[in-house]
Structure formats: C-alpha cells, structure tokens
C-alpha positions as CSV (number, residue, x, y, z in Angstrom):
1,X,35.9,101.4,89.5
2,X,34.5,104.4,87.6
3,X,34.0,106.6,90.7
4,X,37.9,105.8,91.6
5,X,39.3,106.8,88.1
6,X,37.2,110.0,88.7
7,X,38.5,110.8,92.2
8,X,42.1,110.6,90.9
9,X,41.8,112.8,88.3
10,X,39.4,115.5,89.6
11,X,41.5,117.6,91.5
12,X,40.5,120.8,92.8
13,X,41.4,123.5,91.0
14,X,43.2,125.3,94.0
15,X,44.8,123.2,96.5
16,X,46.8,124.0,99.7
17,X,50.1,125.2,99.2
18,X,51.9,123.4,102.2
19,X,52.9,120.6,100.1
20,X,54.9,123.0,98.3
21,X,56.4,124.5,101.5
22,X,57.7,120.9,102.7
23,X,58.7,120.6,99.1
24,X,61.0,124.4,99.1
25,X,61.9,123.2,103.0
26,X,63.6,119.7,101.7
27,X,65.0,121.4,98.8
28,X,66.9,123.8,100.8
29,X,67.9,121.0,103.4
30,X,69.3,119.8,100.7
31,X,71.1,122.3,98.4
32,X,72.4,124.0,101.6
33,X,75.1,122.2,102.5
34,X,76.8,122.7,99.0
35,X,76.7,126.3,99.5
36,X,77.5,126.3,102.8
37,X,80.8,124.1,102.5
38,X,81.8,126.5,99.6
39,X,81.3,129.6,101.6
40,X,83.5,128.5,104.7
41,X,86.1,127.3,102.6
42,X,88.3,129.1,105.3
43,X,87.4,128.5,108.5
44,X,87.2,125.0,107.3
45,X,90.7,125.0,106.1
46,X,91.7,126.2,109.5
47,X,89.9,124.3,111.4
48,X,90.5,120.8,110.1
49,X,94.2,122.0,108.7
50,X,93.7,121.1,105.1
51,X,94.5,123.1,101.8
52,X,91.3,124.8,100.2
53,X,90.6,122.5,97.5
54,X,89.8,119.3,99.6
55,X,87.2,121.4,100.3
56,X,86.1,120.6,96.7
57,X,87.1,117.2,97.2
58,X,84.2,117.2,99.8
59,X,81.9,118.7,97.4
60,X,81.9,116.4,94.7
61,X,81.9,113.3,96.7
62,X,78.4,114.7,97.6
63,X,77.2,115.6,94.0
64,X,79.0,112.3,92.6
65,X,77.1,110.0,95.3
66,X,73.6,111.6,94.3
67,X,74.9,111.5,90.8
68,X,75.7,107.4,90.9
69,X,72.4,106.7,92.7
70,X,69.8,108.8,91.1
71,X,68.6,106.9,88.9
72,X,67.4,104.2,90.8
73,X,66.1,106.2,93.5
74,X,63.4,107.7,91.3
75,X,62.4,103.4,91.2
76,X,62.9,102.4,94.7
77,X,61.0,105.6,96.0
78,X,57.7,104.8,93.3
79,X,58.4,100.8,94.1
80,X,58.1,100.7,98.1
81,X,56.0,104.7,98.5
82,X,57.4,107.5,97.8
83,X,56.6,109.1,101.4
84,X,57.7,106.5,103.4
85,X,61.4,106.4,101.6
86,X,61.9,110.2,101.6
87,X,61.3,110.6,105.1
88,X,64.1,107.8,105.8
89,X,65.9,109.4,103.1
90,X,65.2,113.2,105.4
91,X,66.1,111.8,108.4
92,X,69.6,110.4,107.2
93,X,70.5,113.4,105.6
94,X,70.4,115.0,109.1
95,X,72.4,112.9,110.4
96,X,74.8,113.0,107.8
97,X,74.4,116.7,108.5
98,X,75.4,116.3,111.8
99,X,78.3,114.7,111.1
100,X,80.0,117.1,109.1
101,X,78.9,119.9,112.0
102,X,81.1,117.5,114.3
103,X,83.9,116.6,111.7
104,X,87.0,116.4,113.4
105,X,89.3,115.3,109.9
106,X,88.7,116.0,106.0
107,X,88.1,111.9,105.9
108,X,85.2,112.3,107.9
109,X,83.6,115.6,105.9
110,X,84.1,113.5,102.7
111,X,82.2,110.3,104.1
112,X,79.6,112.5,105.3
113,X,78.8,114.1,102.5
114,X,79.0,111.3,100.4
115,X,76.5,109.9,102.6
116,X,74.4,113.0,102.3
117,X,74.7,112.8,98.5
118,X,73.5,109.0,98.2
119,X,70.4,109.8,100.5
120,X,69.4,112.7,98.4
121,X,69.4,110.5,95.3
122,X,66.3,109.5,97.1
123,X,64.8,113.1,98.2
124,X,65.2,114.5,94.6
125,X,62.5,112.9,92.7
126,X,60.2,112.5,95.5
127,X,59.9,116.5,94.9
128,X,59.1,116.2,91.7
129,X,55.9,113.6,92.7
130,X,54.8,115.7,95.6
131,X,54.9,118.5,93.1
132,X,52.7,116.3,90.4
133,X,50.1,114.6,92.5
134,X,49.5,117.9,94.6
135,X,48.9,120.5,91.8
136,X,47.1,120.7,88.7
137,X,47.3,123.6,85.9
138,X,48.3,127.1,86.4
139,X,48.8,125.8,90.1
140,X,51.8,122.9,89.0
141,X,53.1,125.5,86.5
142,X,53.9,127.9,89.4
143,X,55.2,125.1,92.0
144,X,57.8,123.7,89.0
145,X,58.9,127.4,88.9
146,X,59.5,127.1,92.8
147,X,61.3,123.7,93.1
148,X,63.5,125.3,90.3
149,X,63.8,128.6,92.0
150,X,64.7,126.5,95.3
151,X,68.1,125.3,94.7
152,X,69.5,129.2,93.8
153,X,67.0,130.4,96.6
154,X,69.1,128.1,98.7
155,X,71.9,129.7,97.9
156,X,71.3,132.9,98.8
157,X,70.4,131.6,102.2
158,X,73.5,129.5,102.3
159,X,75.6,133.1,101.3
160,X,73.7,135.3,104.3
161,X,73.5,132.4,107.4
162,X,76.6,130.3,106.6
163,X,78.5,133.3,105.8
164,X,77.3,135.3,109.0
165,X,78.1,131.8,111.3
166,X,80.9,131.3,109.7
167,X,82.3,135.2,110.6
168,X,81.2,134.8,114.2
169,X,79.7,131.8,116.0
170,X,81.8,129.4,113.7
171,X,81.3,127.2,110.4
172,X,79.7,124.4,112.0
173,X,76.6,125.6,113.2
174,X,75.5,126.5,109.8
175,X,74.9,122.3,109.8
176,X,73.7,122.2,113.1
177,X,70.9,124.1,111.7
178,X,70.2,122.0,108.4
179,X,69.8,118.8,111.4
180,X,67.1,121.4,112.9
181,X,65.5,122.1,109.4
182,X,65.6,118.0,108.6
183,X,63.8,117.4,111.7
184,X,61.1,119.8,110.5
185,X,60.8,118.7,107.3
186,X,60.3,115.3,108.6
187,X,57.4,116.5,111.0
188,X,55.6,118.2,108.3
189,X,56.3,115.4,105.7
190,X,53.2,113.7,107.9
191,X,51.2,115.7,105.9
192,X,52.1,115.6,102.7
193,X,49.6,113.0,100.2
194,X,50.3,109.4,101.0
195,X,51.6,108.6,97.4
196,X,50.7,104.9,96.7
197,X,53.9,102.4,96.3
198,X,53.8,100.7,93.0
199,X,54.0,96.6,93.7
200,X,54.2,96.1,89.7
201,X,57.2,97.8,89.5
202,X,60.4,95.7,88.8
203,X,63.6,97.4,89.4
204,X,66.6,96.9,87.2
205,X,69.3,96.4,89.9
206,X,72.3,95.2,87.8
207,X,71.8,98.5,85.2
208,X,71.5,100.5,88.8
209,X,74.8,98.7,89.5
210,X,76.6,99.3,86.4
211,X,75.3,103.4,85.9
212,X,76.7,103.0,90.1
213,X,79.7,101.6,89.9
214,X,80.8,104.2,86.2
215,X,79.4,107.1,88.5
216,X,82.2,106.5,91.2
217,X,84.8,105.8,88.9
218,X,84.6,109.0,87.0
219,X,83.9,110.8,90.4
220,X,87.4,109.0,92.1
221,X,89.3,109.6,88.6
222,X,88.1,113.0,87.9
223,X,88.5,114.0,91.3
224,X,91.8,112.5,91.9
225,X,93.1,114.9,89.1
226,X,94.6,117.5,91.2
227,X,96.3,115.8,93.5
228,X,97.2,112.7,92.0
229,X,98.4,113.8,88.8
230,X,96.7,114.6,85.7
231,X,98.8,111.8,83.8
232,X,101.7,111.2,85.7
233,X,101.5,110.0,89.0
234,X,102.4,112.4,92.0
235,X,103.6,111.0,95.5
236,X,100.1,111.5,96.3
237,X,99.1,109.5,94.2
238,X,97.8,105.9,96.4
239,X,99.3,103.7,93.3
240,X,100.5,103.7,89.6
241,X,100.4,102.4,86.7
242,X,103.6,102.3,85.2
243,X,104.5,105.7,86.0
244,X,100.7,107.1,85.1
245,X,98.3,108.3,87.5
246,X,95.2,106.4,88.7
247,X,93.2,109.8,87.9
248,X,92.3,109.4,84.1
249,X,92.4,105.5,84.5
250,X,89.7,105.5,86.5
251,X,88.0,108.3,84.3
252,X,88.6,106.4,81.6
253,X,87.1,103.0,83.0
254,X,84.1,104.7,84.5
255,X,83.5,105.9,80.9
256,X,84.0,102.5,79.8
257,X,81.0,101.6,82.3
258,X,78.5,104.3,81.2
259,X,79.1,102.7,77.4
260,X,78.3,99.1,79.1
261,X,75.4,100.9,80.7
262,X,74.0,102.4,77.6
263,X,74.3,98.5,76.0
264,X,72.9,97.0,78.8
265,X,69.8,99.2,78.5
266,X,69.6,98.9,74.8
267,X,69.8,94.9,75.3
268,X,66.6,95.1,78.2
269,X,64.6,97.2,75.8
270,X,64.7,94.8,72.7
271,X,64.1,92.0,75.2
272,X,61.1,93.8,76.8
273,X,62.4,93.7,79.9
274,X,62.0,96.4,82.9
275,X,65.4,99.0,82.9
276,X,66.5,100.9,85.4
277,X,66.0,104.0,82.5
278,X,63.9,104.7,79.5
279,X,65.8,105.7,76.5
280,X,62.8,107.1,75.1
281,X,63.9,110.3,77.3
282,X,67.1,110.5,74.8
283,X,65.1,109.2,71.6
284,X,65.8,112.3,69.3
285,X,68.8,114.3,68.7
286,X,67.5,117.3,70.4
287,X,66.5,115.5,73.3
288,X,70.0,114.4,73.5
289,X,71.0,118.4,72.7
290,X,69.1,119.6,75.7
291,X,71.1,117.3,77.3
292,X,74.3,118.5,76.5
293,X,73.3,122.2,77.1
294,X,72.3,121.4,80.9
295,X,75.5,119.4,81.5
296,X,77.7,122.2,80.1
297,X,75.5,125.1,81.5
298,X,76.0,123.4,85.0
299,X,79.8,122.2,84.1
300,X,80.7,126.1,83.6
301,X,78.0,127.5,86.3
302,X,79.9,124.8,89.5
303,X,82.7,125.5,88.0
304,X,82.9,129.5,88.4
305,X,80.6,128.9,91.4
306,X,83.9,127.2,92.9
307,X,86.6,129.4,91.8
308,X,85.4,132.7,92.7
309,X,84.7,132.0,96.5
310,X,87.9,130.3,96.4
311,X,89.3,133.6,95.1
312,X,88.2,135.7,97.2
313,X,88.8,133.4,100.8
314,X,92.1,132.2,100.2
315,X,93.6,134.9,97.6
316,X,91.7,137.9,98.7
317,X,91.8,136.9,102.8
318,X,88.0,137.7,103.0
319,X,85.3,136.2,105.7
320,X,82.9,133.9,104.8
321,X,80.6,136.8,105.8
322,X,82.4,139.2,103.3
323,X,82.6,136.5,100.1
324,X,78.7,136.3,100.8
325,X,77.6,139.6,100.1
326,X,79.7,139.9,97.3
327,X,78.5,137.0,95.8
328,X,74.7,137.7,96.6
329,X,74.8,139.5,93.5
330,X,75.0,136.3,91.4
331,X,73.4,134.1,93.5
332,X,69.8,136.1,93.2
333,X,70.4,136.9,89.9
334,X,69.9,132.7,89.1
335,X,67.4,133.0,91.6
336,X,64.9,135.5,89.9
337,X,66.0,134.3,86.2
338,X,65.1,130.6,87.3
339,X,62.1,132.1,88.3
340,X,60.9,134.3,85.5
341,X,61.9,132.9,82.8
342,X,58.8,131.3,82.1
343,X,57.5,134.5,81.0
344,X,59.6,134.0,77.5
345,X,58.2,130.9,76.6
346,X,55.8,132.2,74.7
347,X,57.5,134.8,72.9
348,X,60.6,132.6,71.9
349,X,61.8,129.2,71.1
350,X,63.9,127.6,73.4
351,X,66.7,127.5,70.9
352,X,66.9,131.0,71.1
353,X,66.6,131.5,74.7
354,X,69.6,128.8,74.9
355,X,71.4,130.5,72.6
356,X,71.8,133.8,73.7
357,X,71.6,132.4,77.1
358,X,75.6,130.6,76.3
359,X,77.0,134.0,74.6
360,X,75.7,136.0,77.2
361,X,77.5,133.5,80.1
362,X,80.6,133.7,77.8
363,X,80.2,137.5,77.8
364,X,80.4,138.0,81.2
365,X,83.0,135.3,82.4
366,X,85.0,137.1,79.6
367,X,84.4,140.5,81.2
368,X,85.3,139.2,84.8
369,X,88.4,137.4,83.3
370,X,89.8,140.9,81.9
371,X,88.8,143.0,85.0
372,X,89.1,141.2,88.1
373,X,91.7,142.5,90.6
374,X,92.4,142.7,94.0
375,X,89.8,144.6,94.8
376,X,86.1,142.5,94.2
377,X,83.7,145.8,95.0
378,X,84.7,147.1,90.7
379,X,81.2,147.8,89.1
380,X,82.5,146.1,86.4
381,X,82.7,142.8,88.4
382,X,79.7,142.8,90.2
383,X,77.9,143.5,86.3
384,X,79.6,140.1,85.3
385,X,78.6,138.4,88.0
386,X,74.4,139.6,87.7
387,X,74.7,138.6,84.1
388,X,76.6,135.4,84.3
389,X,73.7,134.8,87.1
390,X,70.8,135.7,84.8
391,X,72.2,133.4,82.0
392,X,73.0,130.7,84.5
393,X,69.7,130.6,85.8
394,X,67.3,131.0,82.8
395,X,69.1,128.2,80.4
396,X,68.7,125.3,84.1
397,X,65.2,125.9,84.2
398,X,64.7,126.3,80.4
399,X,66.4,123.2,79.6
400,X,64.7,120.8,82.6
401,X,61.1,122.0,81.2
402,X,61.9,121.9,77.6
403,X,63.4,117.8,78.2
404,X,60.4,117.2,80.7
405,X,58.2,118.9,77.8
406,X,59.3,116.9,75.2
407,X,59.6,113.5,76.8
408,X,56.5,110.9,76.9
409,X,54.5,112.5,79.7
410,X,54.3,109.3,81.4
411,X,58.2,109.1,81.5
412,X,58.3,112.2,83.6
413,X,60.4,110.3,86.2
414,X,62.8,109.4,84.0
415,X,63.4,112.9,82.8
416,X,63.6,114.0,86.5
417,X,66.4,111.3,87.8
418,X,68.0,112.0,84.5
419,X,68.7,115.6,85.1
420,X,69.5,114.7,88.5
421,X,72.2,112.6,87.4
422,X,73.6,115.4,84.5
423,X,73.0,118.1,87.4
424,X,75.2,116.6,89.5
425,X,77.6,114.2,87.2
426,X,78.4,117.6,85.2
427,X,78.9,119.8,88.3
428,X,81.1,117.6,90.1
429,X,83.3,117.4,86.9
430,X,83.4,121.0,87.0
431,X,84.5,121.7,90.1
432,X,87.3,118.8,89.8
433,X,88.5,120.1,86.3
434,X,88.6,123.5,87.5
435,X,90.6,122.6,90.7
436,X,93.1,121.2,88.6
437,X,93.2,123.4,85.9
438,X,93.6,126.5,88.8
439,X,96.6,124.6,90.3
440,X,97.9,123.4,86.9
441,X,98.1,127.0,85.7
442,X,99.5,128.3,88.7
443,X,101.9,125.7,89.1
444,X,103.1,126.8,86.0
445,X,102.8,130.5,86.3
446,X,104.8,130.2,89.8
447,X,107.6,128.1,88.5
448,X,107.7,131.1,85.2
449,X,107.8,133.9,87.5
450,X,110.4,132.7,90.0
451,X,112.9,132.1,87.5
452,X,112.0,135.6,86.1
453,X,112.6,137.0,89.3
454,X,117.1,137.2,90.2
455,X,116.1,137.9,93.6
456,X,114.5,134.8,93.8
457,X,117.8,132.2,94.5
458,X,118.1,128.7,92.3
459,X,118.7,127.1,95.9
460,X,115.1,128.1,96.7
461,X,113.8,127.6,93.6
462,X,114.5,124.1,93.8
463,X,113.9,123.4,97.3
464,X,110.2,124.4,96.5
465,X,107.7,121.2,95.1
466,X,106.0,123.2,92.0
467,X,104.2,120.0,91.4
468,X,102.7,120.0,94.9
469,X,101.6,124.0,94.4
470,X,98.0,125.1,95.9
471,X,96.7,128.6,96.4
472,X,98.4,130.2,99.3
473,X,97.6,133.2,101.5
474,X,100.4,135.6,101.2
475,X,100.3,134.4,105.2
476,X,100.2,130.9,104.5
477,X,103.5,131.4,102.0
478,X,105.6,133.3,104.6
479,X,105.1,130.4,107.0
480,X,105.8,127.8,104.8
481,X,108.9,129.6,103.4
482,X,110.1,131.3,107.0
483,X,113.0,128.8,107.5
484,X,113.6,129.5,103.8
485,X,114.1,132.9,102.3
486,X,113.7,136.6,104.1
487,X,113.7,139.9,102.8
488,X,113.7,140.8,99.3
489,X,113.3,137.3,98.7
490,X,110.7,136.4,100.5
491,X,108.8,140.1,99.1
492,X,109.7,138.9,96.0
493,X,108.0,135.0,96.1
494,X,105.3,136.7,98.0
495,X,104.9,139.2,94.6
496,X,104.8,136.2,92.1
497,X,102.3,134.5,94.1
498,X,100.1,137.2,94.3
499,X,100.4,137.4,90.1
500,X,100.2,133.6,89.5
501,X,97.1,133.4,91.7
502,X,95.1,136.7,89.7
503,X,96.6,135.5,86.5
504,X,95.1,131.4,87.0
505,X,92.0,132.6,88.0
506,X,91.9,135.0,85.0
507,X,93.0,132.2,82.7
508,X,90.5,129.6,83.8
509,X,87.4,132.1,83.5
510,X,88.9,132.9,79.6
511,X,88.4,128.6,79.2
512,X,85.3,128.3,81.1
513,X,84.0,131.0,78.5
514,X,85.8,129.0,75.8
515,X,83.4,125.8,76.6
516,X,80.1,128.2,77.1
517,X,80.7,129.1,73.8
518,X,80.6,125.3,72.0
519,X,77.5,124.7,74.2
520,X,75.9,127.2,71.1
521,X,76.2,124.2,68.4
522,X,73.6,122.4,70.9
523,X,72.0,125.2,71.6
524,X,70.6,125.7,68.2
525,X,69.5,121.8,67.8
526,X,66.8,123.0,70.8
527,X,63.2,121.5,70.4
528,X,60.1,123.5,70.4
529,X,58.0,122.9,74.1
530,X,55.1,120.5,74.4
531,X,52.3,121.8,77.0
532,X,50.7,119.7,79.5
533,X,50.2,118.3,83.0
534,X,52.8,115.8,84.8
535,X,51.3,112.4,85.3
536,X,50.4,111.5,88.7
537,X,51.9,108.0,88.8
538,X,55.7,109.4,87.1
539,X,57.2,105.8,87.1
540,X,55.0,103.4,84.4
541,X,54.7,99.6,86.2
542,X,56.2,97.1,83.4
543,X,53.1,96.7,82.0
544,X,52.0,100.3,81.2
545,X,52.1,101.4,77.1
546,X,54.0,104.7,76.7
547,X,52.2,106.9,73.9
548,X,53.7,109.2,72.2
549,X,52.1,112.9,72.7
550,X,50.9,114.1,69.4
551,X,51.5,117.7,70.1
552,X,55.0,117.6,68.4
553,X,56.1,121.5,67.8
554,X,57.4,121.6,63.9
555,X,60.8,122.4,65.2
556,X,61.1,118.3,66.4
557,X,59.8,117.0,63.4
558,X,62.9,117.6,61.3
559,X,64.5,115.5,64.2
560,X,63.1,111.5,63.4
561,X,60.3,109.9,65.4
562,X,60.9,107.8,68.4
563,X,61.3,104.0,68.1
C-alpha cells in the first residue's frame, strides 16, 4: 500500500513533453473552428446565401453547447476515465468538423457546431488532467502557461490558414483540415497516461440537467435578440407572447433556471449529498469577483473579437486573407500576454494587474472607437488593437490561475469546468448582444439619415423594412434596392449606409469600453494567489474531506472564511 502511495506521488522531476503536444494539438482542434468561422464570415455568406450575423448565430450555438454541458463533463470524464471519454469526445468533434466542411444550409452549420460545442464540454477538462497528472513544479507551471497560450495561439493559426483557404482554395477546407488534425490527436492520445476512472464518483444528473436546460435557454433567448426582436416580436420571430418577443422570455426563464440551479446545489450540500458543482469554488466574495472579471473580460474580448472582422468583411469588402493579417496584430498580442504574464506575479497583486488590465482595454477600444475609418492599415488602429490584445490576454490567464489558486486544491476540477462554463456562457452573450446592439444602432442610424437626406424619396423610405436592417455591402445594397431607386438616390442610400455602418461600429466599441470600465469595481475585490501543485485526482469521490489550504494571502482574509 505504502510503495503505491509512493509511486503516485514521486514524479520525475522532468518528464516528456508530448503529453503537452497532444494537449496544445486538442486545444487547437478545438478553438479553431471559432476562429475560423469568424474569419470566412464572407465566403460563408456567399456560399450558403445567408446575412453575416447567422454567422454569429453559428458561433454561439457552439460556445452555448459547451457552455450548458461543462460542467458535468469534468464528472463523466473522472467517473468512466478520462482517456477513454476524450478520445470519443476527439473523434466526434471531427466529425462534427466534417460536417460543417460539407454544410450545404446555415441549419446544418448551426447543428454542427452545436454538436462540436457539446463534445468539447468533454475535451476541456480532460486538458486540464493530462496537464496535472503529467507535470510536477516548474514543469506544470510552464504547461498551464501553454494550455492558456493555446486558445490565442489558435487564433493566430486560424487568422494565417483559414484566412489563406478562404482567399483561394475555399472556406471549407480550413475544416477539412481540423478532421485531419482530430485524427491525429486521436492517434497520439494512445499515448498519453491511462488516467484511472473513479467508480466512487456519483454524478449529479438532475443539477447537470437544470445548469443544461438554463444554459440553452439563455443561449436561444440571448441569441434570438437580433432577429426576433429585442422586446417586440419581429415576423421572424417563430411565436409571441402577446405581442413580445420569445428572445428575453427565454433569457429570462433560463435565468430563472441558473437561480433553481444555485438552490438545488445549496439543498445537495446541507444534505451531504454528491453535486454536480462545489460551491466552495464561489465561497468568498473575491472568488465570486474573479468571477465576474473573467465573464466581463471575455463578454467585451468575443464581443470586439466579432465586430471587427465583421467590419472589415462585409463593410470594408476585405478577404478572409486580408482581415487576417490585419487582425494578427491582436490576436498575438493575447498570445504572448497570456503567455508572459506570469512574470508579474511576483511583483504585483492580482488586483492590480486586473485593474489596470480593464482601463487599459477601455483605453484602447476608446481609441479605435474615435479613429477607425475606412481605411484599417491607420497606426493608430493597429496600436489599439496590440493593446486591447495585451490587456485581453494577461487579465484570462490572470484570473483562471488566481480562482484555481485560491480554490481548495482538491476542487481543481471544479474551478476548471467552471471557467469553462463563464468562458463560454459570457462569450456567447457577447457576441449575441453585440449583434444586436450593431443592427439596433444602425437600424436606427439608417432610418435618421434617410430622412435627413431629400434625395432620398418618402416612397422609398417606406418601402424599406428598417426593422429587418443588417450590414450591407455597398454591392449587396444596390442589388437589393436596383428595382428601387437609381441615381442620386441610390448614391445617396448608398452614402448613409456607408455612415450608419462606421458610425454603429464606433458606437458599440464606446459601450463595450463603457462595460470594461465597471469590470474595475471587481477588479479591486481581487484575492492575493495561493502557490502550489494541481492534485492528480481533480474530481474528489463523495467520500473525500476537502481541506482548506492554510496559505491564505492577507488580502483574502478581510473576505470571511469558507463554510
């Protein structure tokens, strides 16, 4: 018995680093696709003749699926091995990747990606495992930095090969080659530590259920905003409620369902019973701060992450190929900040790095707000973009090791499906509120400029649906209006669509800076960082006693200990 509890906790020092690769490969299998949709927003628009923002649609369905099942993938994969269920989980992620390569409707990319989304509520904290049973000290210090610098890395990948495919041999092949690389890192996965399943582990279906079912509710109600109305209901809209849109309905009831949820857990834990989430991760207020720093971080990161490559495709006319360079920029700059900013742990607090982190993202979204144009190559832009990158990049990684840190080491995989669920929850809401704030403000800014404009007739003016406005090529407008209006008229529609489209975009990067700016109230309720190890078994069986780690910084103590 003695010789076994010594084998599993003398690791080598320095261990091989291939674990790590399959872990960076799966990673980018998985963040990938994200990117990739996002960068040929406009071939995909052509090809499957659909406006730009179902694109988004498609996004978030992914992010939302992951989002709803994250937290009891962390259980299933520790209950029945955490090898065996991410290689399923690899394996049906390529196919789901295959499926959007061959999508012939926007129906099919959505159920695809949703798909892909659910499985990789099962890849996501099987990284964090691999991670902790394969490396030890300095070693799992620099692999945490990797698995965090993956997801940006990714991105930069996405912006060079999707971009590139998407300019020449076509859109699709970009997913063609995430089936390849899912094959792969199902080969290698062969080699990767056999991770023992955990038998005493009883899984709390019906809170999996409820944190499910609130999950999709706020991902059909938030996504639904655009196009079904944000309170009354639009002929797109599939029902109504008296006149109201389904939209916040089902927002609201899906936050009714993350309340029950929240109950139902508080009702398992005085009962003793096994939960589908320990609340221990959430005990103290600035546990629960950090949390609302990485959902606002990521809220306002997705967010302009969305609207500037829809910019620049549909407003701007640029390639996939073109948008990628110029967003490179930003996309490395969370990279390397992800990467390095570990090196400031040590010299200050995490409530400072958070802080300055949200003025300097408000900063630079203010300074693109106030200076983007027509032209995207402005010095001025590309500076805003690096910092709003650097900022971006450091407060992610800060606030994942600063909840892991603080959290009972044992409930490690907790904290990981948690931030899974915020990362993903808070960037789908993003993406959906910034759709319809983008097309609310233009909607309004087209119908103002029309009726500034005399050239512009009244017949026209209301022959056009301003509640059924998207962003238009200048292109995409003289088709639709050809049997319409010509000559000065049609110059003249063309001219306020250029100025509603610059002037939306401008206003919704002045609110996205307007929200980085509350996330400083949290910001300064921060904890100090706890050092230490992640456990190798990350899910306790029912049976296990959580202890508290002593090593409290004096920041936390201020904050109440943990029931």
């Amino acid at each position: 018995m003695s010789s076994t509890a010594t084998a599993s906790t003398d690791v080598p020092q320095r261990t091989s680093w291939l674990p790590m690769i399959v872990v960076v490969l799966t990673q980018i299998q998985a963040s990938f696709s994200i990117n990739a949709l996002t960068v040929s927003m406009a071939g995909i628009t052509t090809d499957l003749d659909t406006p730009a923002t179902s694109v988004g649609t498609a996004i978030t369905a992914g992010t939302f699926a992951m989002a709803a099942f994250i937290l009891l993938g962390a259980k299933v994969g520790a209950r029945f091995g955490t090898r065996g269920v991410f290689q399923i989980a690899v394996a049906i992620h390529a196919v789901a990747m295959a499926t959007v390569a061959a999508a012939a409707t926007p129906a099919m990319l959505f159920v695809a990606q949703a798909a892909a989304g659910t499985v990789i509520s099962l890849v996501a904290p099987a990284l964090t495992v691999f991670v902790a049973v394969n490396y030890r000290g300095s070693q799992q210090a620099k692999a945490i930095g990797l698995l965090a610098a993956a997801i940006p890395g990714a991105g930069v990948l996405a912006l060079l090969i999707a971009g590139t495919f998407a300019t020449t041999i076509g859109w699709r092949w970009s997913f063609w080659l995430m089936v390849a690389l899912g094959v792969l890192n199902f080969l290698l996965s062969f080699r990767l530590k056999k991770v023992p399943a955990q038998p005493g582990l009883s899984i709390d279906w019906i809170g999996a259920l409820i944190a499910a079912v609130g999950i999709i509710l706020i991902s059909f109600g938030f996504s639904g905003l655009a196009t079904w109305g944000f309170w009354l209901a639009t002929p797109h809209a599939p029902f109504d409620v008296l006149g109201i849109s389904p939209a916040p309905l089902l927002a609201l009831a899906g936050l009714l369902f993350v309340q029950f949820f929240f109950m139902w857990l508080r009702k398992r834990t005085r009962e003793g019973k096994p939960r589908i989430f320990d609340l221990r991760v959430l005990a103290t207020g600035s546990e629960r701060a950090i949390t609302l720093c990485m959902g606002t971080m990521l809220f306002v990161g997705s967010a302009a992450n969305f609207l500037i490559p829809l910019y620049m495709q549909v407003v701007q006319g640029r390639t996939g190929l073109e948008t990628s360079f110029a967003i490179i920029p930003y996309t490395l700059s969370i990279f390397l900040a992800s990467t390095f900013i570990a090196f400031l742990y040590t010299r200050f607090t995490p409530r400072v790095l958070a802080t300055a982190g949200f003025i300097v993202v408000a900063a630079a979204l203010t300074l693109l707000a106030f200076t983007v144009r027509g032209e995207w190559g402005q010095l001025s832009i590309i500076a805003g973009l690096i910092l709003l990158g650097l900022a971006q990049g450091s407060i992610v990684a800060l606030v994942f090791n600063t909840l892991l840190s603080a959290a009972p080491r044992q409930l490690a995989g907790d904290v990981g499906a948690w931030r899974g669920l915020v990362h993903n929850t808070f960037a789908s809401v993003g993406i959906a509120l910034a759709t319809t704030l983008a097309v609310g403000t233009l909607t309004a800014l087209l119908l103002a400029g029309a009726e500034e404009h005399p050239e512009i007739s009244e017949d026209l003016i209301s022959q056009v649906n301003f509640d059924d406005a998207n962003f238009l090529t200048n292109e995409q407008l003289e088709d639709a209006l050809a049997d319409r209006a010509s000559g000065a008229e049609l110059e003249a529609a063309i001219e306020v669509n250029e100025h509603a489209r610059l002037q939306s975009l401008q206003l919704s990067l002045l609110a996205l800076a307007g929200v980085a700016l509350l996330a400083i109230v949290p910001a300064t309720r921060m904890p100090g960082r706890r050092k230490g190890d992640l456990p190798e078994k990350l899910e306790p069986d029912d049976d296990d006693v959580i202890e508290d780690d002593d090593s409290v910084d004096e920041s936390d103590v201020s904050e109440g200990a943990r029931p």
